[in-house]
N, C-alpha and C positions, 0 to 999 in steps of 0.2 A: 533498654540497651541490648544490645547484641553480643553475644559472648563470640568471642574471636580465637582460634585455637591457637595459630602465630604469633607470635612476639612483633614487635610496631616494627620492628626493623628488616620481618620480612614481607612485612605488608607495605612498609614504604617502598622497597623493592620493587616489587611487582606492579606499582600504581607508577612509579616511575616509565616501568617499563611501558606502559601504557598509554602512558602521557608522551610516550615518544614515538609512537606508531600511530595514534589515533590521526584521523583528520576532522573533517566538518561532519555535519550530517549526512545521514545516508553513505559517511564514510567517503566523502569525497579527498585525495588525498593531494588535489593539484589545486592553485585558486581560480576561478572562472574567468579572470581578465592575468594579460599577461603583466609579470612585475618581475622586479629588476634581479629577486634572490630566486625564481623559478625557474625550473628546468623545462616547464613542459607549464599548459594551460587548458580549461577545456570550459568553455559556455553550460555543458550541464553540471559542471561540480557544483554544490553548494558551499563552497568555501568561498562567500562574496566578498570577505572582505578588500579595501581598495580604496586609494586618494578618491576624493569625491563623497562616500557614503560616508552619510551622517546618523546621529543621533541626533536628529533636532531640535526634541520637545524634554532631555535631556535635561537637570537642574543645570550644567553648564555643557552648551553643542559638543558633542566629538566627533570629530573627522576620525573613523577608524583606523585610512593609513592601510601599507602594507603590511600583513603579521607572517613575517619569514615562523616556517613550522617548527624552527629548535626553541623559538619564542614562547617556552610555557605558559606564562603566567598572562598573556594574550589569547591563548587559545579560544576563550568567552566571544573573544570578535569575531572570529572566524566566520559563524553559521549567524550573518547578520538575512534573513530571509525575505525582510519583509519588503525588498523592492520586486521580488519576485510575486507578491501578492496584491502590490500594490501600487507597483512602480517606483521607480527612483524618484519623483518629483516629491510624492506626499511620502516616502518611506521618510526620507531626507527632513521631513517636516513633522511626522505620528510619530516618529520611531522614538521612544524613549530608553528604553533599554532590553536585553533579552532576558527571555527565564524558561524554566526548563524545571529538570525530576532535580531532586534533592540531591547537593555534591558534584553533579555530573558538569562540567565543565564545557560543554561543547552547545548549549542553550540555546535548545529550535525555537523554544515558545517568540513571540513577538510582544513585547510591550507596547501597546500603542495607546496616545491622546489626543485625542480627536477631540477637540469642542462640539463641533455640529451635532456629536451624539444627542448632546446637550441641550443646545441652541436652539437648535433647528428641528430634532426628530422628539424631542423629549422626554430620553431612556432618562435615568436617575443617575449618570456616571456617564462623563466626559473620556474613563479609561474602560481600554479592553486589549485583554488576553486570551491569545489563539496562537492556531499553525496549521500551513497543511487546508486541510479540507475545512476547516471554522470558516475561511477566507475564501477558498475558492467555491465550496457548494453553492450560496449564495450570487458567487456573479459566473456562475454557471446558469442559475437559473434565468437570469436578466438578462443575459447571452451580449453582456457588455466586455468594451476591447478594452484591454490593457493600456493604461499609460493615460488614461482618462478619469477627469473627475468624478465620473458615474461609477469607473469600475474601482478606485479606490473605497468610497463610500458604501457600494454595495459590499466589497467585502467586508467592512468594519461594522458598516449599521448589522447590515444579513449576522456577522458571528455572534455580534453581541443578542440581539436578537433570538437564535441558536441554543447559545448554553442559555440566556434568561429562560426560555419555556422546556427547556429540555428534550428539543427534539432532535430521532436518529435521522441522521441525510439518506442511510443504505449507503454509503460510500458514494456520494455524488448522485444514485440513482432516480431519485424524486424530481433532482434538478435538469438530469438530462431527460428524462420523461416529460416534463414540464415544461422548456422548451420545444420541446420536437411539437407535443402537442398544442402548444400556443402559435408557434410559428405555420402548422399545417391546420389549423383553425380548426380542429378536431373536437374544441371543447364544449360548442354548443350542440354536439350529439351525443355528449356527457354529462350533462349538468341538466336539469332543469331550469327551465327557460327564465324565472324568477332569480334565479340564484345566479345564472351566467350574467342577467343585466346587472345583478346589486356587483358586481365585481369590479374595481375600477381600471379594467385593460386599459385606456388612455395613459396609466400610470408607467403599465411596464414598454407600452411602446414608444414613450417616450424618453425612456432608459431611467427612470427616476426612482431612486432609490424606495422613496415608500410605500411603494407598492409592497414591500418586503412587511411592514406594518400591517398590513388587509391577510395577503396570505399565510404567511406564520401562525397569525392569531384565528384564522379560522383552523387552519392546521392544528392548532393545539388545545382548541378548546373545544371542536367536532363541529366545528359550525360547517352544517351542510354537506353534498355529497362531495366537493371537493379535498375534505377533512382525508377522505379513506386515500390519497395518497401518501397518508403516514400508518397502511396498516400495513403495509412493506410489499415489495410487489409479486408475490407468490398468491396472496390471497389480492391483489388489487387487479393483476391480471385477468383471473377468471370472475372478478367483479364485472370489469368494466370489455370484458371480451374484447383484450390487447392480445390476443394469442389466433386470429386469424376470423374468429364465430361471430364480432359484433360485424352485421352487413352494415350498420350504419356508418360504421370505419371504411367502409370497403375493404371486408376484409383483411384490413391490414395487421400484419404479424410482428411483434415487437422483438419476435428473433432471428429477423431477418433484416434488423434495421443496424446498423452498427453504431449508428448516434445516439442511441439509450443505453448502451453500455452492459447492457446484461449478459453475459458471456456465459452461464451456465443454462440451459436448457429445462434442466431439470427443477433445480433448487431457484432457478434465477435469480442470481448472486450475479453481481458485478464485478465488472475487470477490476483487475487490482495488481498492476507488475503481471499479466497475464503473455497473450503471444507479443507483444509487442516488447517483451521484457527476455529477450533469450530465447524467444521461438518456443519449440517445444517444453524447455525448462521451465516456462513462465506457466504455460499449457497445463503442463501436469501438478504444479502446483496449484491451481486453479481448482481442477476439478476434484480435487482431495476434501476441501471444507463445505460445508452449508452454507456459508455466505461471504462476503467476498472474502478474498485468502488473505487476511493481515499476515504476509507473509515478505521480509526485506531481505532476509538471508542473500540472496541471490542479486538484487536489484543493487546493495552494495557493492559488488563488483563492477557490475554491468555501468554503473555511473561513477566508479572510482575517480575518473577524468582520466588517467594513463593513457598513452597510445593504446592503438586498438596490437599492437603486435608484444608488448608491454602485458598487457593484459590476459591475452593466449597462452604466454607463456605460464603466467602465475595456475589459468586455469587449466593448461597441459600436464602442470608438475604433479596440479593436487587431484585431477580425474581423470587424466589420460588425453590422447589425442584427439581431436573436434567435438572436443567439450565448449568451446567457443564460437560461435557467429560471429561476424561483421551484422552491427545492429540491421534491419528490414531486410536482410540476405540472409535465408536462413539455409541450410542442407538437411537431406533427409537425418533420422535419428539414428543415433548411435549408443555406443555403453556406456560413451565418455558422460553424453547429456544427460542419459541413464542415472551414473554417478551424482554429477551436479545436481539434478532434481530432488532427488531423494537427501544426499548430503544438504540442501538449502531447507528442506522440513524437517529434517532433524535438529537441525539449528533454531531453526525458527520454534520448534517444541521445546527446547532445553531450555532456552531465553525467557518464556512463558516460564515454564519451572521454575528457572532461578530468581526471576521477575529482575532480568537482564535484559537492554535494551535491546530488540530485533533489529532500530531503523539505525542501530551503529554498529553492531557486530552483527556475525565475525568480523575479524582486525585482519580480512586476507592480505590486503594492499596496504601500503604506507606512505605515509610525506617523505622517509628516510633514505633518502638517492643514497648514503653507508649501505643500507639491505638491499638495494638491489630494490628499493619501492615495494619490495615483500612487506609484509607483516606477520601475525603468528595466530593460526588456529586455534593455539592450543591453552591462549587466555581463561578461556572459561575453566581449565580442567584446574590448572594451575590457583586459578580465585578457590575454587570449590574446595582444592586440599588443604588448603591454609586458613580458609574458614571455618572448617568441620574438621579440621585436622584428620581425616581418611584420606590418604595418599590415594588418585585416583588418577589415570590417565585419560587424552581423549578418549580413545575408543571406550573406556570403559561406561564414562559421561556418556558418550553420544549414546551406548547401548541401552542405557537406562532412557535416553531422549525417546529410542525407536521404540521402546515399551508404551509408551505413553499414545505415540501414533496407530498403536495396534488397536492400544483400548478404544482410540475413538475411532476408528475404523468398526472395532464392533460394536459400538455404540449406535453408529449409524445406520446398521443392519439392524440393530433390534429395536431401536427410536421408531426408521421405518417398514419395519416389519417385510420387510424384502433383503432377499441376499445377492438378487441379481444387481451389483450397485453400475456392473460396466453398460447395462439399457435403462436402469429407471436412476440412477445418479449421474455419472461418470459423461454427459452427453453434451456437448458445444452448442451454443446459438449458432443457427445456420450462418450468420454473416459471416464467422469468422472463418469459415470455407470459401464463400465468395466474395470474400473482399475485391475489391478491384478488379471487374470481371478482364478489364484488361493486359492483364498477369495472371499468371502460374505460378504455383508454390515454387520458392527455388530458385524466382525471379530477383535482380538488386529492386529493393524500393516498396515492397510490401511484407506486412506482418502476417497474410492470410497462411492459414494451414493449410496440409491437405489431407481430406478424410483416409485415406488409406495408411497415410503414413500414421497419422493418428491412434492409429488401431496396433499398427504393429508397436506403437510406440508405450501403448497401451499395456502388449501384451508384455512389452521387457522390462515396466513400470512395476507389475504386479508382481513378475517373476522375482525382483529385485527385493520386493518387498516380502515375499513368501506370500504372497497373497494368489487365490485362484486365479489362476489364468481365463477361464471361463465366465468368471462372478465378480473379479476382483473382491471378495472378500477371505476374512482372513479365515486360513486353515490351521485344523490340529496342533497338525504340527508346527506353525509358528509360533502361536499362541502358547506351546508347551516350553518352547524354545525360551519364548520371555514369563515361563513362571505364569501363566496366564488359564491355566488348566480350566479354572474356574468359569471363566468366560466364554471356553469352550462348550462346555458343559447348560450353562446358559441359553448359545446360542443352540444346541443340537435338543435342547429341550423343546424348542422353539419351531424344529424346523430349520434351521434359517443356517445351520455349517456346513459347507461344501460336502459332497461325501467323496 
């Protein structure tokens, strides 16, 4: 049990409170088709639910229906996802019920039963549970459309398949690797000529699900050189000379390609809510972690569903002015973006801490057209005092969050033994400078950067952070700031702390 410092009736309080601000996943706070109790709609909310979507496999079907948001004890339909994974046809048919973390009410997981698992492929379980990337890495790799029987199935067989052997995707990257390489016929100057023919290509260009059978299982048991696409792509890069050196490739550079997804240069860690997520905001939260940034803070806003003027405002109030883009319209960087950036890994650190969900909070936005479609920041501080009974504010919460982003900040410096992290970390895959050589940063309709802005963006990124402006790493004085002496101390033993 967990000892709770509150009495139930301030804890029911507050979970009311909550229950009336939340929306779907990812904090979507409008439903994605229009319905009769909504004020507003938007195609990317995750709030699917809607006459038509079913539960079909279901001990008895349900038609979800519309769930107007004062509807508590409906909120579970809300985040019905899986026609997004799998299309309306067979969600309407797999979907049996949703599930999710323990208590939590808003239930991303997908329930799905599939026979064919069964029938046809011959896993031990007709059921599987997923979300998110279980579903999609797999018909990434098949590079199958949506709304077809192949790409349902890949997603279902590919997940199940997934957690049985327990292999990591890299956040999609093996998959978009694997494509690009299959589709540019790249692999027979990769493989060994024995090993390229025992492979059954016939399978995946026929779009048929089992080919996912052949590659997974060489994938997880090291059968052959194709196996080392699960030794993640930092060490698989300079395996197979993806970085410009194999002339067999014709030189070809894997970050210069925008189709494989790698967005960091250095760590090559994949996009994840990157520039295409808030432009710069996405950006810099990018280039802060080792691998891709499970970072949602921020993408909850950005796909709230609100008007895009709706939206400005909320993020005007809480970090100043042109803290907002219009999505693929981005403007150079300012303090407002500044703020947003750093406030979105704050959050995203505190959540990790509290072991608080990232891909639902913060509660910026709300279903509540009473608030003004606002929500309240300041949930987490308010859980935290009632559970621990220490009366604690945001700022106090967040200060303890940005302690924690310090430590792994200098963590990274002494992991890798370099302190210059703004040239051997901190470095973009060239695409995302020339995306679309048809456009200029600043243009409507692309997510590309621009390397200069970058840099200055860079420099108001660290400053913000107290971090060297020169090194981006952390200084003394930060460090001293959050109680962190010690670390200091560490690093200048090292070598490795700004002077």
């Amino acid at each position: 049990a967990v000892k709770i410092a509150a009495n139930n009736e301030k804890m029911r309080a507050l979970d009311d409170h909550i229950l009336g601000i939340i929306g779907a996943n990812n904090n979507g706070v409008v439903p994605s088709t229009p319905q009769s109790w909504a004020e507003y709609s938007a195609p990317i909310s995750r709030w699917k639910s809607r006459p038509g979507l079913k539960w079909g496999a279901a001990d008895q079907e349900i038609d979800l229906g519309e769930v107007p948001w004062n509807e508590r004890n409906r909120i579970g339909f809300r985040t019905s996802m899986a026609e997004s994974y799998i299309g309306v046809e067979y969600a309407n048919k797999w979907m049996k019920r949703t599930g999710g973390c323990h208590s939590c009410p808003i239930r991303c997981f997908c329930e799905l039963k599939v026979p064919e698992l069964k029938s046809k492929y011959g896993r031990k379980t007709e059921h599987i549970s997923n979300v998110c990337m279980g579903f999609l890495v797999p018909q990434y790799l098949m590079g199958t459309k949506n709304g077809t029987e192949a790409h349902a199935m890949a997603g279902a067989l590919g997940a199940h398949i997934l957690d049985d052997y327990g292999i990591w995707c890299n956040y999609g990257s093996i998959s978009h690797l694997f494509k690009f390489l299959k589709t540019k016929d790249m692999f027979k100057h990769l493989l060994p000529e024995d090993e390229f023919n025992s492979i059954p290509w016939a399978l995946w260009d026929n779009q048929d699900p089992a080919f996912l059978l052949d590659f997974y299982r060489r994938v997880a048991f090291k059968e052959g050189e194709i196996s080392h696409m699960a030794d993640g792509l930092y060490d698989l890069i300079k395996r197979w000379g993806l970085d410009g050196t194999n002339p067999k490739l014709g030189h070809w550079d894997i970050h210069k390609e925008s189709a494989t997804k790698v967005f960091n240069k250095k760590t090559n860690a994949a996009v994840h809510h990157a520039s295409e997520t808030a432009g710069q905001v996405g950006t810099l939260i990018n280039v802060v972690f080792n691998r891709d940034a499970q970072c949602h803070s921020h993408i909850n806003i950005v796909n709230s569903g609100l008007p895009h003027d709706m939206t400005v405002a909320i993020a005007e109030k809480k970090w100043g002015e042109g803290a907002f883009d219009k999505v693929n319209w981005y403007t150079p960087i300012n303090a407002a973006k500044i703020r947003f950036a750093k406030w979105s890994l704050v959050k995203n650190v505190l959540h990790d801490s509290l072991t608080l969900c990232n891909w639902m909070f913060p509660l910026l936005a709300s279903p509540d057209k009473n608030r003004n479609y606002e929500g309240d920041s300041t949930i987490e501080s308010q859980m935290f005092s009632l559970v621990t009974g220490i009366e604690t504010t945001e700022t106090e919460l967040d200060f303890k969050a940005e302690r924690v982003l310090h430590l792994h900040r200098a963590l990274t410096v002494l992991q890798m033994n370099e302190s210059n992290m703004r040239e051997e970390h901190d470095v973009l895959s060239d695409w995302v400078y020339d995306l679309n050589p048809d456009k200029n940063f600043g243009q409507e309709g692309t997510i590309k950067m621009d390397r200069a802005d970058m840099q200055t963006a860079l420099d108001m990124f660290y400053e913000a952070f107290g971090w060297d402006i020169q090194t981006g790493a952390p200084t003394r004085a930060t460090l001293d700031k959050f109680s962190l002496g010690f670390v200091a101390d560490r690093l200048a033993a090292r070598g490795l702390l700004p002077s």
